[in-house]
FINU-278095 format. One record per residue: x, y, z of N, C-alpha, C, O in turn. Coordinates in steps of 0.05 Angstrom, whole numbers, padded with zeros to 5 digits, always signed. Layout:
XYZXYZXYZXYZ...
END
This chain:
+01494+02957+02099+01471+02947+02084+01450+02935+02102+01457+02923+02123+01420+02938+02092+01404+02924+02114+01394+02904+02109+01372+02899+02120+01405+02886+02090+01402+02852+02086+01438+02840+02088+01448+02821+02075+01450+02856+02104+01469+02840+02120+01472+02810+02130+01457+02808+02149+01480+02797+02127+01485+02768+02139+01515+02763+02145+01535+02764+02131+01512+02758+02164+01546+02746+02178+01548+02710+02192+01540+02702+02214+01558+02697+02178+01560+02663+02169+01594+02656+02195+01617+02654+02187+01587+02652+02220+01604+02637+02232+01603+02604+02227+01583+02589+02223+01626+02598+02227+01636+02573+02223+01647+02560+02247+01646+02575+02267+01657+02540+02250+01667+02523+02284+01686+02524+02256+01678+02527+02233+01719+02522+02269+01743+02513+02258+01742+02483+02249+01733+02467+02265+01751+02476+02225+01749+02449+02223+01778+02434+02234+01802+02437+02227+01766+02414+02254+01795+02405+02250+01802+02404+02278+01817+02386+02286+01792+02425+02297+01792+02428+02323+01791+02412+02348+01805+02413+02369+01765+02393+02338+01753+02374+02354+01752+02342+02345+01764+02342+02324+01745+02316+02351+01752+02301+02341+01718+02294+02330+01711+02272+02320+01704+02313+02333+01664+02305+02329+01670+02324+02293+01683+02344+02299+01667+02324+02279+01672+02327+02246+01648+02351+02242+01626+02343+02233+01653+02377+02248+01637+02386+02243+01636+02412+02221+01630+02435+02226+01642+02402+02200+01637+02405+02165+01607+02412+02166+01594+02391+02168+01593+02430+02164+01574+02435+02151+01554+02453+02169+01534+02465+02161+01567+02454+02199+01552+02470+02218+01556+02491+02217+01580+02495+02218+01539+02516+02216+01542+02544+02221+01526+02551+02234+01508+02536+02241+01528+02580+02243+01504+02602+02260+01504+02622+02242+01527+02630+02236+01483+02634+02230+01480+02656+02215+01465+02672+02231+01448+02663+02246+01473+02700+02229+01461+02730+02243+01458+02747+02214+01465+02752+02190+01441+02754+02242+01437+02786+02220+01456+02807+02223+01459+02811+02247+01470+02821+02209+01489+02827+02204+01485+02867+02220+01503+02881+02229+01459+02873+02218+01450+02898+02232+01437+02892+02256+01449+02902+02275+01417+02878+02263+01409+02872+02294+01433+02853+02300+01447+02866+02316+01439+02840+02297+01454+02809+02314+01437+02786+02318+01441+02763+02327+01418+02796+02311+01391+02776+02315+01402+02739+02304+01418+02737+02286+01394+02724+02313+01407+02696+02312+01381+02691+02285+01357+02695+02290+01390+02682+02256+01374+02677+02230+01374+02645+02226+01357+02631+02214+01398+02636+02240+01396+02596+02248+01416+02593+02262+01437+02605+02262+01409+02572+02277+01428+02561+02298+01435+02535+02285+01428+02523+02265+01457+02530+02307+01462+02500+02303+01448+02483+02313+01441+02487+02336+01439+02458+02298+01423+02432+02303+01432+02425+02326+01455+02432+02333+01414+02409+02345+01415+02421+02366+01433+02381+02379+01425+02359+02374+01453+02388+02394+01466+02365+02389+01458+02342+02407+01464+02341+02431+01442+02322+02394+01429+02294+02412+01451+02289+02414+01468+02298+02400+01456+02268+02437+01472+02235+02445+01473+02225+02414+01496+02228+02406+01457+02214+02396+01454+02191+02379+01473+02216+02355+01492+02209+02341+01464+02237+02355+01474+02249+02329+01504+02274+02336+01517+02289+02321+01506+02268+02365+01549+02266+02375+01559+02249+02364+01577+02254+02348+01549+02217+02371+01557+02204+02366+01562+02193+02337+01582+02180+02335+01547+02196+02316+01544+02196+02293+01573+02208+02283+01592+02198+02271+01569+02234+02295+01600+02260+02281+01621+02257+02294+01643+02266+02285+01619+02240+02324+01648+02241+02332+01658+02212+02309+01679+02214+02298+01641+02186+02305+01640+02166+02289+01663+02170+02264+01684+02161+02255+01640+02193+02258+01649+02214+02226+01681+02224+02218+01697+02219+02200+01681+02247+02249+01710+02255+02258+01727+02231+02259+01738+02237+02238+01739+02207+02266+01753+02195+02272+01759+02184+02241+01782+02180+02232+01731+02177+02223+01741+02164+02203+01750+02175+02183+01763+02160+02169+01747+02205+02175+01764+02225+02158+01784+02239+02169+01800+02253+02156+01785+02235+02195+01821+02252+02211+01825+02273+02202+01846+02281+02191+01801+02287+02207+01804+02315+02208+01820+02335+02221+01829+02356+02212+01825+02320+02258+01835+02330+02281+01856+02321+02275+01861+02305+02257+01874+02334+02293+01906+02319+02300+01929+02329+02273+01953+02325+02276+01920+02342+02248+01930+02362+02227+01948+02333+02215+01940+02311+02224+01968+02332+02200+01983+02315+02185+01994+02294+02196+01998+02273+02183+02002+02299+02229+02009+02272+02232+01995+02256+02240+01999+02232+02236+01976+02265+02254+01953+02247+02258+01941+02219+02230+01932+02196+02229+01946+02239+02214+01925+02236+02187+01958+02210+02179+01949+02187+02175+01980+02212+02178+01999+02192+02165+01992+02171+02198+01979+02150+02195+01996+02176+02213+01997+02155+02227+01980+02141+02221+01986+02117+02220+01940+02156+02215+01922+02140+02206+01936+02122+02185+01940+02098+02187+01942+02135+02167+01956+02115+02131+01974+02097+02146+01971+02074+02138+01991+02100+02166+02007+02071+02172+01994+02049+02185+01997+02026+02178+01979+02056+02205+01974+02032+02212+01948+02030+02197+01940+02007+02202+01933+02040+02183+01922+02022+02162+01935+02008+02144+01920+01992+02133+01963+02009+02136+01988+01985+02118+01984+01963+02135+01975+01942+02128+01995+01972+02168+02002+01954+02183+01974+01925+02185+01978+01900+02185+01943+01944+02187+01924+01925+02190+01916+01915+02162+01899+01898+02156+01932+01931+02144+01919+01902+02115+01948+01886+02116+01945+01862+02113+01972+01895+02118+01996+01867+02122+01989+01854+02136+02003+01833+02135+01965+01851+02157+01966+01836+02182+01947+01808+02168+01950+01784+02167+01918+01832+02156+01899+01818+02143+01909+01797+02123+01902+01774+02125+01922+01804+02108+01940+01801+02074+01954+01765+02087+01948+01742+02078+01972+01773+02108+01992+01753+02105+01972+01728+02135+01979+01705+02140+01955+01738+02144+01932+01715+02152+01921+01706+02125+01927+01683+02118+01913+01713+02118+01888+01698+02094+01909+01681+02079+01902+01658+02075+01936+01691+02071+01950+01679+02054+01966+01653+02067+01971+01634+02052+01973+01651+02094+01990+01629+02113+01956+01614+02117+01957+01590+02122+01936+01623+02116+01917+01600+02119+01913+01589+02096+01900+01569+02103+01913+01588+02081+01902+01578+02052+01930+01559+02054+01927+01535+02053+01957+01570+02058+01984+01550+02047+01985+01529+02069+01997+01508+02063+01972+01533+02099+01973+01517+02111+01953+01488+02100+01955+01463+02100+01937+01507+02094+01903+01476+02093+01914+01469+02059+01900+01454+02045+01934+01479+02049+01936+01470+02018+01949+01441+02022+01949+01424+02004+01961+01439+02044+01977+01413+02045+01954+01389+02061+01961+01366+02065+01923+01401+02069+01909+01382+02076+01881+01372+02061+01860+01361+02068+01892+01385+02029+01866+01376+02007+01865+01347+02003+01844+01336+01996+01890+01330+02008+01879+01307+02000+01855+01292+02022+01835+01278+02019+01868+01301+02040+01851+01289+02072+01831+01293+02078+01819+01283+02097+01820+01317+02056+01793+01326+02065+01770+01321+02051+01748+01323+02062+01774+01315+02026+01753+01300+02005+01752+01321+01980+01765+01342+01981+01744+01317+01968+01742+01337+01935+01730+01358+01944+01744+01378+01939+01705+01365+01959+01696+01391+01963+01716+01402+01988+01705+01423+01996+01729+01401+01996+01750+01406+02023+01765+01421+01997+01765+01445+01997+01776+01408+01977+01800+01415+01955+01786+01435+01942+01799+01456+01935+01764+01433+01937+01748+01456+01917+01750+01481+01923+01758+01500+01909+01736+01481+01962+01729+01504+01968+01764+01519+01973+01767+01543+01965+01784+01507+01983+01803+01516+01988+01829+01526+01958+01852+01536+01962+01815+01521+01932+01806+01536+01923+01807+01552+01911+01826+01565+01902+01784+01553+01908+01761+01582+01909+01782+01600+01929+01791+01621+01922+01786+01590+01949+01786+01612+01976+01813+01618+01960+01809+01642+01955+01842+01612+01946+01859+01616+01937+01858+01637+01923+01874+01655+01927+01841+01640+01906+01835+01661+01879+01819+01674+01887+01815+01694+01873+01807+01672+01906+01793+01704+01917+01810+01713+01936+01806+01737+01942+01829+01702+01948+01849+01722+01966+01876+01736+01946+01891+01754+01952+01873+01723+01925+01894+01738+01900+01874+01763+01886+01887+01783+01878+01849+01763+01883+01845+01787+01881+01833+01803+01897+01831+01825+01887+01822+01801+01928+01819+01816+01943+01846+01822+01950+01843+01837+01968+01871+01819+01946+01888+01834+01952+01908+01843+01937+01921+01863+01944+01914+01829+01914+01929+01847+01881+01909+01857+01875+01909+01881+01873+01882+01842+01870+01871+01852+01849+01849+01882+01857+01835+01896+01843+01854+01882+01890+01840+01907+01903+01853+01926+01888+01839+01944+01879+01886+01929+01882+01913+01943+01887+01902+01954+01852+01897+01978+01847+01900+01937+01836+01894+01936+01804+01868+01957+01804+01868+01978+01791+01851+01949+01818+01819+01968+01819+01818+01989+01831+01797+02002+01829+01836+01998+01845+01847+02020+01864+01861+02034+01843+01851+02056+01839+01881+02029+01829+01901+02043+01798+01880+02046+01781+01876+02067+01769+01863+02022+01779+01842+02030+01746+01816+02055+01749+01801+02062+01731+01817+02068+01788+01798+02081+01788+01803+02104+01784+01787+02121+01776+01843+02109+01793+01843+02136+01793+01856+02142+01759+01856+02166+01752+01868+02118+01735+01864+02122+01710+01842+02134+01692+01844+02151+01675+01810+02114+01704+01793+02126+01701+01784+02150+01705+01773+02160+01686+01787+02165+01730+01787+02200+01733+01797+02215+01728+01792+02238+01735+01826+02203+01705+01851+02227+01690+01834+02215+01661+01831+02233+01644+01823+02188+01653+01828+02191+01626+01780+02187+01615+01774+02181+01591+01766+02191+01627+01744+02192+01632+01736+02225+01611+01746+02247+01618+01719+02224+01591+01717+02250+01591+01702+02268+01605+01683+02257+01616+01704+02293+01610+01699+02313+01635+01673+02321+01636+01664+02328+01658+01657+02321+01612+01631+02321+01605+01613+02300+01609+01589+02302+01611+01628+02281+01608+01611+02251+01610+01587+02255+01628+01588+02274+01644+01568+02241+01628+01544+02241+01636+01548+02224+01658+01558+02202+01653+01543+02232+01688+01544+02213+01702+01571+02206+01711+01569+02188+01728+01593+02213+01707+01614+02215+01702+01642+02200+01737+01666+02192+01738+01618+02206+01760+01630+02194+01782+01614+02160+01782+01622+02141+01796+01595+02159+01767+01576+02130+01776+01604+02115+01747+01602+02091+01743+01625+02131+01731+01626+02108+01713+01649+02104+01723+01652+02081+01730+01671+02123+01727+01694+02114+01756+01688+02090+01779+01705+02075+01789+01666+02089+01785+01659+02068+01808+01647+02037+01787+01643+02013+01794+01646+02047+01768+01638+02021+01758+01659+02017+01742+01662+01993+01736+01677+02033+01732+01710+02023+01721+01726+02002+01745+01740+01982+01741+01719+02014+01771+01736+02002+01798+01723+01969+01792+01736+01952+01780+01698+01965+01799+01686+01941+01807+01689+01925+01782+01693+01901+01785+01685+01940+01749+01686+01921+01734+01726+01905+01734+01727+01881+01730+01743+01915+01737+01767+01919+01746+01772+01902+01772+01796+01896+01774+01759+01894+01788+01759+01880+01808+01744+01855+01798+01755+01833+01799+01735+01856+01795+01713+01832+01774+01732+01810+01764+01736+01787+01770+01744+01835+01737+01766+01813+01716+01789+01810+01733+01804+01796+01719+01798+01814+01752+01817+01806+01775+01806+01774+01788+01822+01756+01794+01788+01773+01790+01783+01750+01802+01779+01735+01781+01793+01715+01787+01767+01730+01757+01765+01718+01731+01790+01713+01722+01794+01693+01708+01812+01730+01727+01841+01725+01718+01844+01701+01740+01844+01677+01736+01846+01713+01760+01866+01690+01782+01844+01661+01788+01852+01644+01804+01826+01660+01778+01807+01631+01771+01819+01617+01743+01818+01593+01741+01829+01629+01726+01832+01613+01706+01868+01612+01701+01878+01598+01684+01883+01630+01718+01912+01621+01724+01918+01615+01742+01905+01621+01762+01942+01597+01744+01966+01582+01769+01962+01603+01784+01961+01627+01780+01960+01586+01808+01952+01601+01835+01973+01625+01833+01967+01649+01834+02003+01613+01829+02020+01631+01841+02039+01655+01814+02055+01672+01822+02033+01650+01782+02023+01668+01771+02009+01679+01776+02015+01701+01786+01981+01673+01771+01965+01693+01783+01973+01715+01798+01974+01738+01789+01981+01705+01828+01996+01728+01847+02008+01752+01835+02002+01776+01838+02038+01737+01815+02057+01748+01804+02045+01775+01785+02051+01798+01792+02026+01772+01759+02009+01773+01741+01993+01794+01756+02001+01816+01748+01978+01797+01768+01962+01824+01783+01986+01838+01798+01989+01862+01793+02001+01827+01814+02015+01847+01831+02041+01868+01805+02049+01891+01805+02047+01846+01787+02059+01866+01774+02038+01894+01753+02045+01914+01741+02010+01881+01757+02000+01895+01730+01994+01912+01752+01994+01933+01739+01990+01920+01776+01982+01931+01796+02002+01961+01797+01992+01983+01796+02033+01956+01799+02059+01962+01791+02055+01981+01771+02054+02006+01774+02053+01973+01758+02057+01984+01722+02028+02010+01721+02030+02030+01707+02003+02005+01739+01990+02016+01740+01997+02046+01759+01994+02070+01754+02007+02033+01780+02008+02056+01805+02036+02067+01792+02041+02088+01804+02059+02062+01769+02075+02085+01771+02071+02099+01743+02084+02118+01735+02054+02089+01732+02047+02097+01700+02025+02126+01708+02019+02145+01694+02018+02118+01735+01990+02148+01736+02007+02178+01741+01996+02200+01738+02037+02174+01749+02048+02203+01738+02053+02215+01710+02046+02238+01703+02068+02192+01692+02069+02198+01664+02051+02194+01654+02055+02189+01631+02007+02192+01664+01994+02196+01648+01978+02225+01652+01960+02234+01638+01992+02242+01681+01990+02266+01678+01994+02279+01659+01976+02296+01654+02024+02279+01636+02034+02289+01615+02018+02289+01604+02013+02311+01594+01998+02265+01598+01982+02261+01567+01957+02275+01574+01944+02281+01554+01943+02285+01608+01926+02297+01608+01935+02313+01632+01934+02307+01655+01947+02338+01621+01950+02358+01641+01932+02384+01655+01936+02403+01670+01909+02372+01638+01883+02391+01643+01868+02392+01663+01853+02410+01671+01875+02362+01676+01859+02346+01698+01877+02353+01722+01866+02350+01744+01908+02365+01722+01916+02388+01745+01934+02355+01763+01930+02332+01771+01948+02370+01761+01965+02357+01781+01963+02350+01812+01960+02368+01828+01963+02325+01818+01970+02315+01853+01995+02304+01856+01999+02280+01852+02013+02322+01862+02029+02313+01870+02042+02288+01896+02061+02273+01896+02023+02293+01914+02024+02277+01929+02021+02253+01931+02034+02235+01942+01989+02253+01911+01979+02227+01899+01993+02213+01884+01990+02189+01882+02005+02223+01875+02027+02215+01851+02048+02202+01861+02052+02180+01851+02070+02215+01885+02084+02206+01901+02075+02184+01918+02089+02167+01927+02052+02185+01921+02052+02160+01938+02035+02132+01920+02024+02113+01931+02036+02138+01894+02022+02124+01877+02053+02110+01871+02056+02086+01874+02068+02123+01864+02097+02112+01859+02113+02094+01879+02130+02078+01872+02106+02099+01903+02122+02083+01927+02101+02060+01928+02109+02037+01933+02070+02066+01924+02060+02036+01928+02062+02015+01902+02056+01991+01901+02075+02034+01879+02083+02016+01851+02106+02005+01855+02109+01982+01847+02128+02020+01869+02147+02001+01875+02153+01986+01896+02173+01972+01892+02139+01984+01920+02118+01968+01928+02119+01934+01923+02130+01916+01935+02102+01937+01901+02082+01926+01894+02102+01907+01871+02098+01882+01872+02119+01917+01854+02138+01911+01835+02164+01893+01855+02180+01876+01847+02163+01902+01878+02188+01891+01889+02166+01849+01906+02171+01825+01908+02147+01867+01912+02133+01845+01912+02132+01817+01887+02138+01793+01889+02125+01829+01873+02126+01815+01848+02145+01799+01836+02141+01778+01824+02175+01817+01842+02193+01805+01834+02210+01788+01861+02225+01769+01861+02204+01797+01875+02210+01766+01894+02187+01740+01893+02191+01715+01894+02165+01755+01892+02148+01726+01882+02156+01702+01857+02148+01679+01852+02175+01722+01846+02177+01708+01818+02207+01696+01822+02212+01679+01805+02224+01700+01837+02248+01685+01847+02235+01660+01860+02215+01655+01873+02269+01639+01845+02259+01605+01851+02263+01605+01876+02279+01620+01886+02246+01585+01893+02253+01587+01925+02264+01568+01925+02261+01546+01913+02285+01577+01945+02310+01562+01949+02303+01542+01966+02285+01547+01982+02319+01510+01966+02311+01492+01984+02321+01490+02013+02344+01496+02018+02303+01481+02030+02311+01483+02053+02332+01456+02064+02330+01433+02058+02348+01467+02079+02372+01451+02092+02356+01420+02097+02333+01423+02103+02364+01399+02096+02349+01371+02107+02368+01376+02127+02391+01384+02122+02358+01371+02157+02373+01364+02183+02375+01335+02183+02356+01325+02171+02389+01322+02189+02392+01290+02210+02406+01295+02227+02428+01305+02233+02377+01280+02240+02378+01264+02272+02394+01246+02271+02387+01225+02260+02423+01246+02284+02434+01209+02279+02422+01204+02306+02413+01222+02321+02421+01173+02312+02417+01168+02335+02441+01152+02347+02455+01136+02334+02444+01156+02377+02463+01150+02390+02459+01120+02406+02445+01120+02427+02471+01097+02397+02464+01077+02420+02480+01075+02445+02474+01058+02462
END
């Protein structure tokens, strides 16, 4: 035919620069070049190698789980700082005056839902994309505003409950959310199965439930030592 076109692609996945969307088109009877690739600055390598690293395109599956672990490893790291600082300065509210006690907090109940209640808005976004109807108008802007309003009443919960309910109270509803999103496949099986998502929606519910339920065990008291002294 003599409106031929032939559409080369770069392999995705090859390189660690993310290059999704680049092609060279020919003419399919001369060879004649019909577009090239943008032509690659310093500032706009850098942009796509940026790009490449943050979707782990390269390096095929294990690359991409090692990404998922040590991203656990850097929010456990995040998670259990924010939380040993707050229990440390909780024992120095009297010493510090009423606004010392206030702000520390505040800082209490926003580290219970930046981190259950992230876990809760993270479950309520992907509920929202199985139970959302498919027609809806707008239909990705109301998923993103299911997440945030969901993150919202997470922090409004853990302001008006015990610090350490609170905890208990999101991390279990967190639970109940991440293993309930397989059995709400059944009720909408139109929306097609992820299995994977699913599987790993279940390990971060139980997770999250084992969390919960050691939070909710009485803590046991610690040994008193004595010093005798010797004359």
């Amino acid at each position: 035919r003599g409106d031929a076109r032939i559409e080369a692609r770069p392999l995705l996945g090859n390189r660690i620069e993310l290059t999704k969307g680049q092609s060279m088109l020919f003419d399919g009877v001369s060879g004649q070049v019909l577009r090239a690739p943008p032509e690659s600055r310093p500032s706009l390598l850098t942009q796509r190698v940026m790009a490449g690293m943050h979707f782990a395109q390269f390096g095929g599956y294990a690359m991409r789980w090692l990404y998922f672990v040590c991203g656990l490893a850097s929010c456990a790291m995040i998670a259990t700082g924010l939380v040993l600082f707050t229990v440390k300065r909780r024992r120095r509210h009297d010493g510090e005056g009423r606004l010392g006690a206030v702000l520390y907090h505040v800082a209490e109940r926003v580290n219970v839902s930046a981190m259950a209640g992230l876990a809760v808005a993270c479950a309520g976004l992907l509920w929202a994309n199985r139970l959302l109807p498919v027609g809806l108008e707008q239909r990705a802007g109301w998923e993103v505003r299911v997440f945030f309003l969901a993150w919202l009443a997470t922090l409004a919960h853990a302001s008006l409950r015990p610090w350490r309910r609170a905890w208990q109270e999101q991390l279990w509803l967190g639970a109940l959310l991440c293993l309930g999103l397989a059995l709400l496949n059944l009720v909408t099986p139109s929306r097609g199965a992820h299995p994977w998502l699913e599987i790993t929606a279940l390990v971060i519910g139980m997770l999250l439930a084992g969390c919960a339920w050691k939070l909710g065990r009485p803590a046991m008291a610690r040994p008193v030592r004595v010093r005798a002294e010797v004359n």
